[in-house]
PDB file with one MODEL, atoms N, CA, C and O in Angstrom:
MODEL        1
ATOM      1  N   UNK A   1      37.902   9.290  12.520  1.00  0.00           N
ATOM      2  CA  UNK A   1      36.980   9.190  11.407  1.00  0.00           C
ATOM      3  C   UNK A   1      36.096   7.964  11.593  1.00  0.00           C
ATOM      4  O   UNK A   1      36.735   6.956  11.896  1.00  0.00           O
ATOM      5  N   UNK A   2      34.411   7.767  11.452  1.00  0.00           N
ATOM      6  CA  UNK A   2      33.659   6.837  11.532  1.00  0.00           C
ATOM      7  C   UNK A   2      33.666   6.307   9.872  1.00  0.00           C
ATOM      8  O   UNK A   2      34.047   6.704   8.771  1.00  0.00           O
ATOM      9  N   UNK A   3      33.036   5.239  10.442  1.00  0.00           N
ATOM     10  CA  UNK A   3      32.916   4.332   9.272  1.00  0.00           C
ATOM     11  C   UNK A   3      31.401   4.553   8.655  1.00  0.00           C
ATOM     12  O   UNK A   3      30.969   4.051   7.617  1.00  0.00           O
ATOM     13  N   UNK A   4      30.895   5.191   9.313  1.00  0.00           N
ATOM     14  CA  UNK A   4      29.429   4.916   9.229  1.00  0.00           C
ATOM     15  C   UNK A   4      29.389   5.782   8.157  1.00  0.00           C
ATOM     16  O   UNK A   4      30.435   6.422   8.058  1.00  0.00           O
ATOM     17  N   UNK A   5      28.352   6.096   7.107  1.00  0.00           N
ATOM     18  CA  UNK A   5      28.419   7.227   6.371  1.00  0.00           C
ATOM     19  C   UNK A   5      27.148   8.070   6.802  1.00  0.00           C
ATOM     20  O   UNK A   5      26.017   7.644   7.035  1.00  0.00           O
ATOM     21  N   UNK A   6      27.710   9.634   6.858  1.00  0.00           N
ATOM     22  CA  UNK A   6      26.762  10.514   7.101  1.00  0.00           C
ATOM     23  C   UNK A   6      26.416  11.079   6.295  1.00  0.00           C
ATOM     24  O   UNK A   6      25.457  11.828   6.486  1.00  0.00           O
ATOM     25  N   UNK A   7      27.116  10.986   4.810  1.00  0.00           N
ATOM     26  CA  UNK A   7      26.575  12.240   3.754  1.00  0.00           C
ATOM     27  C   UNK A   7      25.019  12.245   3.875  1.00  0.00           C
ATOM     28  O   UNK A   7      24.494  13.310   4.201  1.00  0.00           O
ATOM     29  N   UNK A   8      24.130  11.015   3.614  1.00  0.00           N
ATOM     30  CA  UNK A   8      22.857  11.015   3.485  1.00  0.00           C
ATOM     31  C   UNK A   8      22.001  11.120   4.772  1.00  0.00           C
ATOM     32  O   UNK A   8      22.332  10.443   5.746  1.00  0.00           O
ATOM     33  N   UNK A   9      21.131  11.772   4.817  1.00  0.00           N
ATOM     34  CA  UNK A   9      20.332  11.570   5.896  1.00  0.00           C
ATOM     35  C   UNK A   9      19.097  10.996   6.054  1.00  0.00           C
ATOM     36  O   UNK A   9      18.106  11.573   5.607  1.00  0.00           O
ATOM     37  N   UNK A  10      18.983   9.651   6.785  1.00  0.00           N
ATOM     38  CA  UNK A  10      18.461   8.531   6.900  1.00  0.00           C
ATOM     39  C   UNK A  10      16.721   9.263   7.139  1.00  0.00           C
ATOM     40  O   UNK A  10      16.440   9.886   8.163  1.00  0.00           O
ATOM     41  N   UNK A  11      16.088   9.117   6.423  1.00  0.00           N
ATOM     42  CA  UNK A  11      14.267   9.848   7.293  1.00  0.00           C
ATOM     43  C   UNK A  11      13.845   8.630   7.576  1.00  0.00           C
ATOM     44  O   UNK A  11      14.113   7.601   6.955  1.00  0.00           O
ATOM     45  N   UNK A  12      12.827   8.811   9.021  1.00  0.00           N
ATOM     46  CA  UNK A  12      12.777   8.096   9.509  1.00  0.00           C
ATOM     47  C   UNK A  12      11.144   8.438  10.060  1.00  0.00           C
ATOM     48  O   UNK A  12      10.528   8.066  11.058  1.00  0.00           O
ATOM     49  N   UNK A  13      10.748   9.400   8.808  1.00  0.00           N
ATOM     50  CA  UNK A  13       9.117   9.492   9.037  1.00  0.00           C
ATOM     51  C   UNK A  13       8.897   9.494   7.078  1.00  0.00           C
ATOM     52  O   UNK A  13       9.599   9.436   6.069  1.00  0.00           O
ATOM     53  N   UNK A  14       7.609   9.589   7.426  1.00  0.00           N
ATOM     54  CA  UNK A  14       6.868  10.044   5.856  1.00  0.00           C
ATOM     55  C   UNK A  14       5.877  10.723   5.944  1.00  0.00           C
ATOM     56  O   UNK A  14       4.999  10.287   6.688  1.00  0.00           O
ATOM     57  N   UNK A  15       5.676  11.807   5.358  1.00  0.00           N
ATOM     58  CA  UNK A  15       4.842  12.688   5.741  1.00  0.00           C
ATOM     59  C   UNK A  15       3.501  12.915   4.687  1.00  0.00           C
ATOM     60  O   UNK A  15       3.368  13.813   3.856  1.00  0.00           O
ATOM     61  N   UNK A  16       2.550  11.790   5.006  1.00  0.00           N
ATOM     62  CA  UNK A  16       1.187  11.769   4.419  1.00  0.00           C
ATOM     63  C   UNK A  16      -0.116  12.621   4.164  1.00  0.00           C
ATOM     64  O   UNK A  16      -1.226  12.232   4.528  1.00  0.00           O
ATOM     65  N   UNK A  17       0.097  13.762   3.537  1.00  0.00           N
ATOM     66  CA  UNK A  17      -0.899  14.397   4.094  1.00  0.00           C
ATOM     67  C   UNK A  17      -1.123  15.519   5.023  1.00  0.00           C
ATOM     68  O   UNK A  17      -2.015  16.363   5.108  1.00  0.00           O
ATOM     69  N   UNK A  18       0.158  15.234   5.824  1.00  0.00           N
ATOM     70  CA  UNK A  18       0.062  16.143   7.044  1.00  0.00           C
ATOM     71  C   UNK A  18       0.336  15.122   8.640  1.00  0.00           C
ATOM     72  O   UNK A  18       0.701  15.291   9.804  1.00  0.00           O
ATOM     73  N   UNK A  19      -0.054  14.201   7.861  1.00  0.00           N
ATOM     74  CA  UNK A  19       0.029  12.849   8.935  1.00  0.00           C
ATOM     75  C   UNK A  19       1.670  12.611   8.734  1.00  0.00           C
ATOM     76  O   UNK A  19       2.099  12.791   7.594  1.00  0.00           O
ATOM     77  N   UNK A  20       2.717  12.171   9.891  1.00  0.00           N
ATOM     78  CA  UNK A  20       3.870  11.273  10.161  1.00  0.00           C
ATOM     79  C   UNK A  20       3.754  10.479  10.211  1.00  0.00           C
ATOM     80  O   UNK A  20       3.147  10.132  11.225  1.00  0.00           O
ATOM     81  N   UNK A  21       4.157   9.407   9.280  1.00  0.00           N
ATOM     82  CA  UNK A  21       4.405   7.969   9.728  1.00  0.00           C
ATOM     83  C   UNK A  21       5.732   7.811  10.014  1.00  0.00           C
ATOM     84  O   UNK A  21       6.607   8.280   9.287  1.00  0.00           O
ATOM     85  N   UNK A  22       5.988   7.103  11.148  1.00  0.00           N
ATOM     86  CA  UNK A  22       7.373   6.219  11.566  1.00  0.00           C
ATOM     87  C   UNK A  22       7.479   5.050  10.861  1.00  0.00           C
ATOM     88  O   UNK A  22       6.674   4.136  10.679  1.00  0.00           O
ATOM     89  N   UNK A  23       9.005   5.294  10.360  1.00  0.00           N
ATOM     90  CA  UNK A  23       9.549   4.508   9.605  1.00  0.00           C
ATOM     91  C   UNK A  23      10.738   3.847  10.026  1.00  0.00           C
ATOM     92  O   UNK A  23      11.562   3.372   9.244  1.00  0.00           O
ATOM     93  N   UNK A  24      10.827   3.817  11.362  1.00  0.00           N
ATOM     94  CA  UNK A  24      11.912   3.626  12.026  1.00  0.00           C
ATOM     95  C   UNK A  24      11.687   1.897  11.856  1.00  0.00           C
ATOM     96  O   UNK A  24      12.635   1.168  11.563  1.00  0.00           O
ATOM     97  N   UNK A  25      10.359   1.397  12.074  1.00  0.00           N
ATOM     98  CA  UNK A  25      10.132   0.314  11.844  1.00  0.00           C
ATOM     99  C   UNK A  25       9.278  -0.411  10.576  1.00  0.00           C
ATOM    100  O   UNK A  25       8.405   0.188   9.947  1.00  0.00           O
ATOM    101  N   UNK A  26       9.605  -1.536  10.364  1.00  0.00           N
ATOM    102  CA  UNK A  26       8.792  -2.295   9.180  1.00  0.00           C
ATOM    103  C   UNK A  26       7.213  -1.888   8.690  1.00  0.00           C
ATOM    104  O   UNK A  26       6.351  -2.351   9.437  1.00  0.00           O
ATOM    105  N   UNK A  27       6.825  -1.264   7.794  1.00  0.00           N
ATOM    106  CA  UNK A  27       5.370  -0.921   7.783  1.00  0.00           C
ATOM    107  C   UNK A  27       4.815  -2.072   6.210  1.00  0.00           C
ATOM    108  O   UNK A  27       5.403  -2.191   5.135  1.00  0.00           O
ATOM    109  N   UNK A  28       3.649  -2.675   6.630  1.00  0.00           N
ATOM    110  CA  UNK A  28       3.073  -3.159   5.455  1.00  0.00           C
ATOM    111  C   UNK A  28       2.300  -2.264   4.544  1.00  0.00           C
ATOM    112  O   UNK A  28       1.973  -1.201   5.071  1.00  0.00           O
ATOM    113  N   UNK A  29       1.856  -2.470   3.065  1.00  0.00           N
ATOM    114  CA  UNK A  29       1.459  -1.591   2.411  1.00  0.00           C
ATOM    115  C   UNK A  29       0.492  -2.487   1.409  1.00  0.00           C
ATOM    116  O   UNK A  29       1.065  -3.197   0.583  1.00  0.00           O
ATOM    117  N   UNK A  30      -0.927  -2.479   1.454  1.00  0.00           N
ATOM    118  CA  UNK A  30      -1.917  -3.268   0.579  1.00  0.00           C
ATOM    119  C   UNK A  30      -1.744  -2.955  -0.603  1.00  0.00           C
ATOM    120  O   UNK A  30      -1.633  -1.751  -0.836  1.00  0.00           O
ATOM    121  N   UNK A  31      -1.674  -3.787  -1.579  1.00  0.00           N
ATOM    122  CA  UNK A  31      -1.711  -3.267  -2.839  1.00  0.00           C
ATOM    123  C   UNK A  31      -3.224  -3.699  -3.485  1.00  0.00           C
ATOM    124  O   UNK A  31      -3.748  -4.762  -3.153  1.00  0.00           O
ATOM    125  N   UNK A  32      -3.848  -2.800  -4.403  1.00  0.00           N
ATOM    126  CA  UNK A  32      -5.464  -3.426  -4.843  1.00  0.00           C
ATOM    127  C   UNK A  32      -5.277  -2.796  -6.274  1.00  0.00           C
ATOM    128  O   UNK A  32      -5.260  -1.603  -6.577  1.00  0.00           O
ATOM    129  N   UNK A  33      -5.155  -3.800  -6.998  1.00  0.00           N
ATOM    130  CA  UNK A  33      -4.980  -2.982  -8.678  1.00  0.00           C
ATOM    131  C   UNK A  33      -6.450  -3.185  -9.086  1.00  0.00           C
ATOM    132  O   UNK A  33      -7.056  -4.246  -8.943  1.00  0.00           O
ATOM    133  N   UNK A  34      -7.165  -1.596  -9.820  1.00  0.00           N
ATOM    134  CA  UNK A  34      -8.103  -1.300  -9.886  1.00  0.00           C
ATOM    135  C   UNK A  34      -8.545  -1.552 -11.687  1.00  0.00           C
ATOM    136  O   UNK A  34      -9.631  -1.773 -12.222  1.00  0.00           O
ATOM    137  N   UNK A  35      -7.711  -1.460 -12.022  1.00  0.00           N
ATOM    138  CA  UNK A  35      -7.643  -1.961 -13.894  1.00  0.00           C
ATOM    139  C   UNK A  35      -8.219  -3.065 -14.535  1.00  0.00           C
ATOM    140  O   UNK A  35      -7.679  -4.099 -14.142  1.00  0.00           O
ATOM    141  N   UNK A  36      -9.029  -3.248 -15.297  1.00  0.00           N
ATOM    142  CA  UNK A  36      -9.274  -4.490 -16.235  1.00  0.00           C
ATOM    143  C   UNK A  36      -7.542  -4.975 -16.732  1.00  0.00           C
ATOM    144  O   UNK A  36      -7.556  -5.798 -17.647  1.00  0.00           O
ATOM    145  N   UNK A  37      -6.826  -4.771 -16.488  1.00  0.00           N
ATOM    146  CA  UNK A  37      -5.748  -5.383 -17.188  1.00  0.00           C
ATOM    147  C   UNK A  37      -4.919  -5.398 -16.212  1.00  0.00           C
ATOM    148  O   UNK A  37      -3.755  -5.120 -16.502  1.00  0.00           O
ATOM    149  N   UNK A  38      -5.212  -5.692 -14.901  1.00  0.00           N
ATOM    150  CA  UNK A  38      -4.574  -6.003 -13.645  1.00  0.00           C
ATOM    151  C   UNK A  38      -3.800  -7.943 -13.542  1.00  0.00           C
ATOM    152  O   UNK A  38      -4.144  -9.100 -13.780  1.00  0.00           O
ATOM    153  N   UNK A  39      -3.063  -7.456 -13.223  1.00  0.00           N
ATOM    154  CA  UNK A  39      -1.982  -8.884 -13.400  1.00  0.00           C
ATOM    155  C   UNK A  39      -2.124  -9.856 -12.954  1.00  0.00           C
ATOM    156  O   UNK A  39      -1.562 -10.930 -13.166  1.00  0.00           O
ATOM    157  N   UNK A  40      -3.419  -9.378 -11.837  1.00  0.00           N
ATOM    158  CA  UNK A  40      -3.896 -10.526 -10.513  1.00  0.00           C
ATOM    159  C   UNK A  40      -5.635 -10.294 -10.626  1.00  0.00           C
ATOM    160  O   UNK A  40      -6.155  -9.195 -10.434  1.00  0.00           O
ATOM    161  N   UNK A  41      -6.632 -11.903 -11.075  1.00  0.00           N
ATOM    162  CA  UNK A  41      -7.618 -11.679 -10.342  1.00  0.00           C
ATOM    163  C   UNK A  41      -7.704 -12.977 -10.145  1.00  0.00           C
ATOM    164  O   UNK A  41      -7.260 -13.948 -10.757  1.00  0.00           O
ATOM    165  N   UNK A  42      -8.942 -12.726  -8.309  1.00  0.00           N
ATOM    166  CA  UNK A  42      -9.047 -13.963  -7.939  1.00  0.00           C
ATOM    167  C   UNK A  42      -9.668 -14.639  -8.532  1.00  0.00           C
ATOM    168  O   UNK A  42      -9.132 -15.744  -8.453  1.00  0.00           O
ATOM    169  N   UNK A  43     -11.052 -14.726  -9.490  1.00  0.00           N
ATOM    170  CA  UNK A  43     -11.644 -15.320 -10.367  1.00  0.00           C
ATOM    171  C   UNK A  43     -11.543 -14.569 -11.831  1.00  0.00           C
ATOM    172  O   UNK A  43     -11.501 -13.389 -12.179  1.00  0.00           O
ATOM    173  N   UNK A  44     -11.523 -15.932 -12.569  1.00  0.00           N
ATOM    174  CA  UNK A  44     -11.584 -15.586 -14.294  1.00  0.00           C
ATOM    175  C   UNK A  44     -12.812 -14.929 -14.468  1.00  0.00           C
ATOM    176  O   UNK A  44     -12.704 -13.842 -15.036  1.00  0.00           O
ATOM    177  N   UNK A  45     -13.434 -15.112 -14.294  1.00  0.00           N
ATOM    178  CA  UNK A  45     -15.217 -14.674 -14.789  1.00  0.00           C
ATOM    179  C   UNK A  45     -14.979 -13.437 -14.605  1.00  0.00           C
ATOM    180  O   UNK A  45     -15.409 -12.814 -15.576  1.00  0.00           O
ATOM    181  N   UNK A  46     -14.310 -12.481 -13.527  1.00  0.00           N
ATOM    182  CA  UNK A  46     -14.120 -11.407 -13.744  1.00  0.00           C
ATOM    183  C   UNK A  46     -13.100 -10.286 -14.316  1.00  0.00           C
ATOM    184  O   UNK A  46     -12.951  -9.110 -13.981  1.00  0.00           O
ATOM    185  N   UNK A  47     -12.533 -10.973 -15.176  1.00  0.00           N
ATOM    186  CA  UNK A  47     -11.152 -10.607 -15.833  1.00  0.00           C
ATOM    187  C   UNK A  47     -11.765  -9.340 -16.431  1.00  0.00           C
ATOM    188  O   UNK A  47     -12.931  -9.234 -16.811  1.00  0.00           O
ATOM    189  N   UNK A  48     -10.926  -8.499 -16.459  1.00  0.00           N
ATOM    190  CA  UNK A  48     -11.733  -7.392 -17.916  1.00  0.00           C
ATOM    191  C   UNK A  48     -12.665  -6.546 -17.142  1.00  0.00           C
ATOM    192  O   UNK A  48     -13.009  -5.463 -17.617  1.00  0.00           O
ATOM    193  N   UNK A  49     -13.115  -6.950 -15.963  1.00  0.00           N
ATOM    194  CA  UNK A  49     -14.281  -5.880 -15.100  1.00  0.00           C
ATOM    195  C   UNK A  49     -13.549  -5.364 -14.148  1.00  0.00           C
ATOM    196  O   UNK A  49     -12.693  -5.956 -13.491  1.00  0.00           O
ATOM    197  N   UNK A  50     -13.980  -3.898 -14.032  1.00  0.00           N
ATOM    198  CA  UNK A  50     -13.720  -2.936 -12.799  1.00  0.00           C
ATOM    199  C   UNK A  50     -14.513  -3.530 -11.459  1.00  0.00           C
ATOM    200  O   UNK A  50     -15.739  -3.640 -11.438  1.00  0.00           O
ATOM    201  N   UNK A  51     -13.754  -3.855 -10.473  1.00  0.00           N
ATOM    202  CA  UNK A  51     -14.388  -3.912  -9.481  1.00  0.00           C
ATOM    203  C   UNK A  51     -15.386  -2.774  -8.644  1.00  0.00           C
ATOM    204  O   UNK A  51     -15.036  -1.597  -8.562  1.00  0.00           O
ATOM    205  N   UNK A  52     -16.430  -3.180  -8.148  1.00  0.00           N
ATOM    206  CA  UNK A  52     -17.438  -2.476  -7.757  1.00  0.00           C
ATOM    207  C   UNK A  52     -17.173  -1.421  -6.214  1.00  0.00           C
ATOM    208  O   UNK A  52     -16.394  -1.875  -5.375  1.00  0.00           O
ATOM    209  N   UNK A  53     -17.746  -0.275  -5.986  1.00  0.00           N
ATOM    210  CA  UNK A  53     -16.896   0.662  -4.656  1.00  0.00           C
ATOM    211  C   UNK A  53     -16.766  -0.528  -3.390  1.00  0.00           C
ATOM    212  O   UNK A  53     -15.786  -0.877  -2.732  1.00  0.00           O
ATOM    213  N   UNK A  54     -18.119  -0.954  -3.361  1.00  0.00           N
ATOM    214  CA  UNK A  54     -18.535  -1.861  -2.192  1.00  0.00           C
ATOM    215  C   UNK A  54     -17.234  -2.565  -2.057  1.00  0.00           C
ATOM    216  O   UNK A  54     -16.496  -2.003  -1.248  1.00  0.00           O
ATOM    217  N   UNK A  55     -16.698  -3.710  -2.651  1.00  0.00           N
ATOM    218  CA  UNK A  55     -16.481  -4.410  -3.243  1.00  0.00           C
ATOM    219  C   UNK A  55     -14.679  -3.602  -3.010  1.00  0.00           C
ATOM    220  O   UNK A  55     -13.984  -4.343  -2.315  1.00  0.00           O
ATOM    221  N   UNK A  56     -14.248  -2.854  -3.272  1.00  0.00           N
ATOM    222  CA  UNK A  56     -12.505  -2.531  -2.634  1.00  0.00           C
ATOM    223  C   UNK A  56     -12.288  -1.898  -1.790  1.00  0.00           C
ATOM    224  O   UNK A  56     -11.166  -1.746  -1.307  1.00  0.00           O
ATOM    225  N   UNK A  57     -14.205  -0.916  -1.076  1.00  0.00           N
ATOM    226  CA  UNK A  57     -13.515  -0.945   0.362  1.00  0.00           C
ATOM    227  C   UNK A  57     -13.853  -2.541   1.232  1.00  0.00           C
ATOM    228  O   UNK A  57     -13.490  -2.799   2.379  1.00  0.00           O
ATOM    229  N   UNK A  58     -14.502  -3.296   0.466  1.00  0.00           N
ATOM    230  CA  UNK A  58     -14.340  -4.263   1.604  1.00  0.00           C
ATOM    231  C   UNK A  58     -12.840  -4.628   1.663  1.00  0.00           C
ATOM    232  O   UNK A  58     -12.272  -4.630   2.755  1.00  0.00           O
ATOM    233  N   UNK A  59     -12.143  -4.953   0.464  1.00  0.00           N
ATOM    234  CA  UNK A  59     -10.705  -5.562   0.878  1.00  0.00           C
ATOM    235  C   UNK A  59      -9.797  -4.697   1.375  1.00  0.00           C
ATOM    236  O   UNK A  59      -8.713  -5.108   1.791  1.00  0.00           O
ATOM    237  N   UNK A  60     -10.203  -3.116   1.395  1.00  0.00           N
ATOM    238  CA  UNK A  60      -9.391  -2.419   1.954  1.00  0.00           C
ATOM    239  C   UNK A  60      -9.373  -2.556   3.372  1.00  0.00           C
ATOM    240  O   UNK A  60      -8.244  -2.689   3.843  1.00  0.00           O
ATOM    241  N   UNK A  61     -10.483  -2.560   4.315  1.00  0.00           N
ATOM    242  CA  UNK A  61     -11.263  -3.300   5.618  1.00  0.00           C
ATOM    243  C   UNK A  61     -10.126  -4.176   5.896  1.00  0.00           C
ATOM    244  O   UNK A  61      -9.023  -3.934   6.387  1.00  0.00           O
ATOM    245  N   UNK A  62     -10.748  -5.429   5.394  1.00  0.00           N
ATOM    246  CA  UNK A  62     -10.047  -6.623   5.562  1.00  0.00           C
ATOM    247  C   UNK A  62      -8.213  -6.525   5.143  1.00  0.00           C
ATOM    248  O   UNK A  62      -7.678  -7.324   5.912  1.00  0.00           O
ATOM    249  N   UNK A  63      -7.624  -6.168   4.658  1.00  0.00           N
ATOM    250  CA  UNK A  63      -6.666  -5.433   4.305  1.00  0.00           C
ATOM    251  C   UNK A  63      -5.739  -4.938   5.234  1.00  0.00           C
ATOM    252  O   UNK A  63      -4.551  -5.235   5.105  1.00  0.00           O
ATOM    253  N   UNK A  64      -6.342  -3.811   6.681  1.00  0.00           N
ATOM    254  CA  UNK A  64      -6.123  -2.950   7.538  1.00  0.00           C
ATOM    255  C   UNK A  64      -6.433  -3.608   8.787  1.00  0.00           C
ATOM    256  O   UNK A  64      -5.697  -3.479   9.765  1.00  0.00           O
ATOM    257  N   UNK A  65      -7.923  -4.595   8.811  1.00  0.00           N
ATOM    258  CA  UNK A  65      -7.788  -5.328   9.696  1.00  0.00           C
ATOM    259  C   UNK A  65      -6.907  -6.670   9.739  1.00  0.00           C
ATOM    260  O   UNK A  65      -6.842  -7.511  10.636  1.00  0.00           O
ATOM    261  N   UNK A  66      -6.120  -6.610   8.259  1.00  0.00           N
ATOM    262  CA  UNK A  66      -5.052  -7.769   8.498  1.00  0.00           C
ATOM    263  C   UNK A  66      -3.479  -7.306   9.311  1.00  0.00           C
ATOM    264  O   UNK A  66      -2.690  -7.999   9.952  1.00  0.00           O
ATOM    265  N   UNK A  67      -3.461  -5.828   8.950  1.00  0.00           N
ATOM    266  CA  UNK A  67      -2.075  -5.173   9.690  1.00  0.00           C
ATOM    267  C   UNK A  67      -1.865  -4.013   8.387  1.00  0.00           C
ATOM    268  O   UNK A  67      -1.106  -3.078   8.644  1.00  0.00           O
ATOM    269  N   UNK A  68      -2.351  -4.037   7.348  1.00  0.00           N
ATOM    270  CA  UNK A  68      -1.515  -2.957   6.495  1.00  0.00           C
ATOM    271  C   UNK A  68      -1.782  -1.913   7.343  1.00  0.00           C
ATOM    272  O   UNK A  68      -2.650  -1.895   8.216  1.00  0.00           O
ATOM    273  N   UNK A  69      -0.651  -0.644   6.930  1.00  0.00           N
ATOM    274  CA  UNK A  69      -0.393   0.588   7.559  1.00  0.00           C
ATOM    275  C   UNK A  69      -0.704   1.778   6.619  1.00  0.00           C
ATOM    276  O   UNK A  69      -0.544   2.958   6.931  1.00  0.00           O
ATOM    277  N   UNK A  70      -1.286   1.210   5.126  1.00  0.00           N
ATOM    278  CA  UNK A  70      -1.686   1.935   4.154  1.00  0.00           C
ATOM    279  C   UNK A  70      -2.016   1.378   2.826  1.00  0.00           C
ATOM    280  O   UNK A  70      -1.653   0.206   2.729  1.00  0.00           O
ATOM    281  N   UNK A  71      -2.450   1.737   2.035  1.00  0.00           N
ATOM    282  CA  UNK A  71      -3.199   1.142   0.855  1.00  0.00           C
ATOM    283  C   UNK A  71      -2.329   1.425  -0.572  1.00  0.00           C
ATOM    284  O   UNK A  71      -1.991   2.586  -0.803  1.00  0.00           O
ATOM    285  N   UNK A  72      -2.139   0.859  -1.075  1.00  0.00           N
ATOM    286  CA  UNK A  72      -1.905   1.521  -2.815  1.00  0.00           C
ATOM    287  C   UNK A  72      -3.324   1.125  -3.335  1.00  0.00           C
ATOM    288  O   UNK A  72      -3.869   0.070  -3.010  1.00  0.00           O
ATOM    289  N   UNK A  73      -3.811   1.936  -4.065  1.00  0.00           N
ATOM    290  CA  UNK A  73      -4.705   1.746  -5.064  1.00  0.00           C
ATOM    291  C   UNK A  73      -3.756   1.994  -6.697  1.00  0.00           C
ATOM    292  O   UNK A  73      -3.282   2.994  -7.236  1.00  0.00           O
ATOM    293  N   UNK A  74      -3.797   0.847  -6.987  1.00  0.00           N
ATOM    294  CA  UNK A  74      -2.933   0.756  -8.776  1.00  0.00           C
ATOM    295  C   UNK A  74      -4.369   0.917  -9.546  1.00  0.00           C
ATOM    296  O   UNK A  74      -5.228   0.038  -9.481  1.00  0.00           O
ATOM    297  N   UNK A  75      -4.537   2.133 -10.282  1.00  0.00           N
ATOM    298  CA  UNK A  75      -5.623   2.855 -11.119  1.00  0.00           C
ATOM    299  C   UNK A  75      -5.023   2.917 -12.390  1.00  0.00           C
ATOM    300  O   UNK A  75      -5.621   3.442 -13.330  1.00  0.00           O
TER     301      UNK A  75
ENDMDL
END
């Protein structure tokens, strides 16, 4: 008898779309909350405003060119 437990079976993809991601290893995940009542902004002056399209794909960009492997958008 192993010690290991098999009842569950470990997945080791995620299936996006149609797309596999491997999950065998560590994946980062951007988070960008899109809400006036978002928990995080970088400046006060814009508290209360929806950010502009331009304006979250740039941090999505910058975001992907930092290493994320996918985005949350919190709407």
């Amino acid at each position: 008898m192993s010690d290991k437990n098999t009842f569950f079976r470990v997945k080791t993809t995620l299936n996006i779309g149609g797309y596999l991601m491997d999950l065998s290893v560590p994946k980062v995940m951007g988070i960008i909350n899109l809400t006036p009542d978002s928990f995080y902004q970088k400046e006060e002056q814009n508290r209360g405003q929806l950010p502009e399209n331009k304006q979250i794909l740039s941090q999505i960009e910058q975001m992907l060119s930092e290493g994320a492997h996918f985005i949350d958008l919190g709407a």
